[in-house]
C-alpha positions in Angstrom: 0.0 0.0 0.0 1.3 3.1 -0.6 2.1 6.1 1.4 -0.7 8.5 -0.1 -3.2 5.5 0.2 -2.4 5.3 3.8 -2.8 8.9 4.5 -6.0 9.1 2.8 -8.1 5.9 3.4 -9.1 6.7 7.2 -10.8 10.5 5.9 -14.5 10.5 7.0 -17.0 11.6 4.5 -19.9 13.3 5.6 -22.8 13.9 3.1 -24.7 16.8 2.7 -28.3 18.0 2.5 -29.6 17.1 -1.2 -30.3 19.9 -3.2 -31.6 20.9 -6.6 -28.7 20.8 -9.3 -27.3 24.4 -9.9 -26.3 23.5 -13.5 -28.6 20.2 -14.8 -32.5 21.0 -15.0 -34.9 18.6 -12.7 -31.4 16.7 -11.1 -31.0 16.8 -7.3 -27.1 16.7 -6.0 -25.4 16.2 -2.9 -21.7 16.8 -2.0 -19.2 14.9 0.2 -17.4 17.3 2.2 -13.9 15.5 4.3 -14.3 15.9 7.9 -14.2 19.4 9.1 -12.5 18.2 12.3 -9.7 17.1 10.2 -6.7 19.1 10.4 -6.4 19.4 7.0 -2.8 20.5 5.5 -1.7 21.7 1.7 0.0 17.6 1.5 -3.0 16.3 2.0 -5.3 18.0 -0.1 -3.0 18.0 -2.7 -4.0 14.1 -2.5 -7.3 14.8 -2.1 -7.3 17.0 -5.5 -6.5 13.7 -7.7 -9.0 11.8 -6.0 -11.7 14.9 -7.3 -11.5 17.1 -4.6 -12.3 21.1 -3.9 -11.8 23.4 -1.9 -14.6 26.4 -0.8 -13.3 28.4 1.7 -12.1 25.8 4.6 -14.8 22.8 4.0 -13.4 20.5 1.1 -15.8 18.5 -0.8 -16.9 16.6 -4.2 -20.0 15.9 -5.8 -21.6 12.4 -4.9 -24.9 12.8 -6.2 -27.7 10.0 -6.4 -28.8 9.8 -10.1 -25.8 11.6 -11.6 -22.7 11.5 -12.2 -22.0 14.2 -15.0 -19.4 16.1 -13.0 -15.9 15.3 -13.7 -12.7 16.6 -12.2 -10.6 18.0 -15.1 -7.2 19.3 -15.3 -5.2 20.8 -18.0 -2.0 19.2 -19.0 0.0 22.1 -18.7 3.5 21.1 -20.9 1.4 20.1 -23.7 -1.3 22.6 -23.9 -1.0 25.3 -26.9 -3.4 28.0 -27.6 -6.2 27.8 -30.0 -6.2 30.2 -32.3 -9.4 32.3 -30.9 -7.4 31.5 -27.6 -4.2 33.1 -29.4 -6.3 36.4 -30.8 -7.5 37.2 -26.9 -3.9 36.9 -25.5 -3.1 39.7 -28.4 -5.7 41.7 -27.4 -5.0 42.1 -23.8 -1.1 42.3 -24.1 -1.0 46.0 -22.9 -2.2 44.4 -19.7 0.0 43.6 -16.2 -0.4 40.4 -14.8 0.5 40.4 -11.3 1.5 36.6 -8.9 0.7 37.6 -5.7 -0.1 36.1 -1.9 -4.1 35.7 -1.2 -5.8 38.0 0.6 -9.1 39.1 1.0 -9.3 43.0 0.7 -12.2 45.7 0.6 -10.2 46.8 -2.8 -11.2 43.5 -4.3 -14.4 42.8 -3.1 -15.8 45.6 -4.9 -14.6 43.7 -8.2 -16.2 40.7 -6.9 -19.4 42.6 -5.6 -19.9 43.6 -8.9 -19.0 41.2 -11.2 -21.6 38.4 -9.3 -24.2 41.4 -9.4 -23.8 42.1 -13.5 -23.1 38.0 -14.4 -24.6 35.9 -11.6 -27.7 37.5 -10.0 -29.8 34.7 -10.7 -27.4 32.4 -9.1 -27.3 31.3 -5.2 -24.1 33.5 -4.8 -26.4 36.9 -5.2 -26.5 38.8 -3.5 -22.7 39.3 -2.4 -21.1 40.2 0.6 -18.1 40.8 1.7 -18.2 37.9 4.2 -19.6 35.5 1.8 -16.7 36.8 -1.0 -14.0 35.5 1.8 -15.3 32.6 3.3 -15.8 31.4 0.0 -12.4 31.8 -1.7 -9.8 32.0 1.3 -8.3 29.7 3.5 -6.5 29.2 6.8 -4.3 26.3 5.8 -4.5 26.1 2.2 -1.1 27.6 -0.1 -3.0 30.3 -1.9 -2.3 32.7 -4.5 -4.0 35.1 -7.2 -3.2 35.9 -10.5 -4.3 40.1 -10.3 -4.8 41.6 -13.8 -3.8 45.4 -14.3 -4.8 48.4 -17.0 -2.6 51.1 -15.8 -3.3 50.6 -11.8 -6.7 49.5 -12.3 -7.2 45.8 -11.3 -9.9 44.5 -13.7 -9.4 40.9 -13.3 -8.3 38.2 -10.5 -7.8 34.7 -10.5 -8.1 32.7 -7.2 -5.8 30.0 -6.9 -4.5 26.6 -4.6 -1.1 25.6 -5.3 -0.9 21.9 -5.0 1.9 19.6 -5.3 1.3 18.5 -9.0 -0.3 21.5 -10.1 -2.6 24.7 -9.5 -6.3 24.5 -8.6 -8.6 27.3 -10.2 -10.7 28.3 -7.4 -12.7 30.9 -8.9 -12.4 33.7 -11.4 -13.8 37.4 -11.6 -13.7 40.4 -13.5 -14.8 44.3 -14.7 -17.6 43.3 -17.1 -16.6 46.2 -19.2 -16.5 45.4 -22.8 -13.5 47.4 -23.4 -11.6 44.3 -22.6 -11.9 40.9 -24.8 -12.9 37.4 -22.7 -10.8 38.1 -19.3 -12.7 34.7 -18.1 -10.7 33.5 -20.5 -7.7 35.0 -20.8 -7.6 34.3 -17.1 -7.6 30.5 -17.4 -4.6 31.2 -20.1 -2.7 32.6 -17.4 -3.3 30.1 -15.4 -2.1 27.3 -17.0 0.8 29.4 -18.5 2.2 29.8 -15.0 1.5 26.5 -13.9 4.1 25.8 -16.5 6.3 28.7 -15.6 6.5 26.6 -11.8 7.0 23.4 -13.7 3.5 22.0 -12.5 2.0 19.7 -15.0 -1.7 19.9 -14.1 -3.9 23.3 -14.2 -7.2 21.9 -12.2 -10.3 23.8 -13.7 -12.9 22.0 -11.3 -15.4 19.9 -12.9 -16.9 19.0 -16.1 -20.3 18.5 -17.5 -20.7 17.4 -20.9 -24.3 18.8 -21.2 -24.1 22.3 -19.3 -22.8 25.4 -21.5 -21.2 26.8 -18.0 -18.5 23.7 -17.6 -18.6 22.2 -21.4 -16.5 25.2 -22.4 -13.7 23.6 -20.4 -12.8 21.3 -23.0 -11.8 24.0 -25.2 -8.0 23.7 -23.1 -6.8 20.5 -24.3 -5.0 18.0 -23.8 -7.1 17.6 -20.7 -7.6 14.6 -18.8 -11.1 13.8 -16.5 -11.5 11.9 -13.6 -13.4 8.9 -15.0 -14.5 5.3 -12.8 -11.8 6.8 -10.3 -8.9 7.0 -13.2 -7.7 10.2 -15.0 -8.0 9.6 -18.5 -7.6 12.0 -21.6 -10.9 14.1 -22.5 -10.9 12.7 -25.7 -10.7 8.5 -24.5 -14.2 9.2 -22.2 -16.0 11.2 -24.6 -16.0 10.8 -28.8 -14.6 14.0 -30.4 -17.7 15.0 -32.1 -19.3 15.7 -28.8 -16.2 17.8 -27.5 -17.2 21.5 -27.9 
C-alpha cells in the first residue's frame, strides 16, 4: 500500500443536504465534504485534489450525487497545452495588460470587483447577493497555499484569478472580472494565465474544477486540451471518455 493511500483511506466523508442541481435541470445533487474536524494541510489536499477534490473556503468537498454523475474533475496538461487560435487572438488583445502573482488575501479593494461582477453575471445564481463575508469565506483559507493571478490596465485591477497551489499543479478556485467590454474574454484569458504559469512553476496539471458534458457553463472547459477527466476513479484524456464529435 502506498504512502498516499495510507494517509488518505481513514478520511471521514460526511454527506450533505440534497439539493436541486445548480447547473442540470430537474437533477438533485449532494456533496461529500472530508471531515471538518480534520486538520487538514496543503500535502494532503494536494491528494485529495487527484481523487476529485475542492476546496470552498475551509470545508473541502466533491459531488456524490444520487442519479448523476456528470461532474468530472478536469485538469489541463499544462506542458502540452497550446493555444487555440481564438485563444491566441484574446492573449493579443490584452497584451497591454500587467499580470500580477501575488499572496491571497481578501481586501475591501477587491471585493468591490467581486461585488460587482456576481451582481452584472450571476444575480440569478445562489451567490447573489454578495457580501463581503460570503466573498471571503468562500475563496480564502487558513491552511490552504493560496495565491491570485491580479490583472492590471494602468493601476486598475480588472481581473483576478483565485488559486491553490498543490503539489502536481494549480487549482482554479474561482475567477472574476470588470464586465466592461472594453476588454476581450478576461474569463478566459484568465484561465490562459493560469495554465501558463503553472508551466512557468514546472507543475503539470492546471485543475479547472469539474466538467459537464451537457451544461454550457462547464462544457466550455474542453476548449483547453490535452485535458484529462476523472473517470471510474482513473484520469483519463478528454478525448478516451468522450467521442470528439461531442467535445465542444
Amino acid at each position: 500500500m502506498s504512502n498516499k493511500e495510507k494517509s488518505t483511506q481513514h478520511i471521514k466523508l460526511y454527506a450533505g443536504p440534497e439539493h436541486a442541481c445548480g447547473y442540470l435541470d430537474n437533477q438533485t445533487a449532494v456533496s461529500l465534504f472530508a471531515d471538518p474536524s480534520l486538520p487538514m494541510n496543503n500535502t494532503l489536499y494536494s491528494e485529495l485534489s487527484r481523487l476529485g477534490f475542492r476546496r470552498s473556503g475551509n470545508h473541502v468537498y466533491r459531488p456524490k450525487c444520487p442519479h448523476c454523475s456528470a461532474c468530472q474533475p478536469f485538469r489541463v496538461l499544462t506542458e502540452q497545452f497550446k493555444p487555440s487560435r481564438s485563444q491566441k487572438r484574446i492573449l493579443k488583445a490584452n497584451k497591454n495588460l500587467s499580470i500580477h502573482f501575488e499572496p491571497a488575501k481578501p481586501t475591501h479593494e477587491d471585493y468591490e470587483l467581486y461585488e460587482l461582477y456576481i451582481t452584472e453575471r450571476h444575480r440569478d445564481g445562489d451567490m447573489y447577493p454578495p457580501s463581503y463575508e460570503q466573498y471571503a469565506d468562500f475563496l480564502f483559507s487558513d491552511w490552504c497555499k493560496s495565491a491570485q493571478i491580479r490583472v492590471k490596465d494602468g493601476e486598475l485591477t480588472i481581473a483576478i484569478m483565485c488559486l491553490d497551489l498543490l503539489d502536481d499543479g494549480l487549482s482554479a478556485v474561482y475567477s472574476f472580472f470588470t464586465p466592461d467590454d472594453r476588454y476581450k474574454s478576461l474569463g478566459v484569458f484568465l484561465i490562459l494565465k493560469t495554465i501558463a504559469l503553472a508551466r512557468k512553476l514546472n507543475l503539470p496539471y492546471a485543475y479547472l474544477g469539474y466538467y459537464i458534458q451537457n451544461c454550457h457553463k462547464m462544457s466550455y472547459k474542453s476548449s483547453y486540451r490535452p485535458a484529462e477527466v476523472l473517470h471510474n476513479n482513473h484520469w483519463k484524456l478528454l478525448s478516451e471518455t468522450i467521442p470528439s464529435s461531442d467535445i465542444s
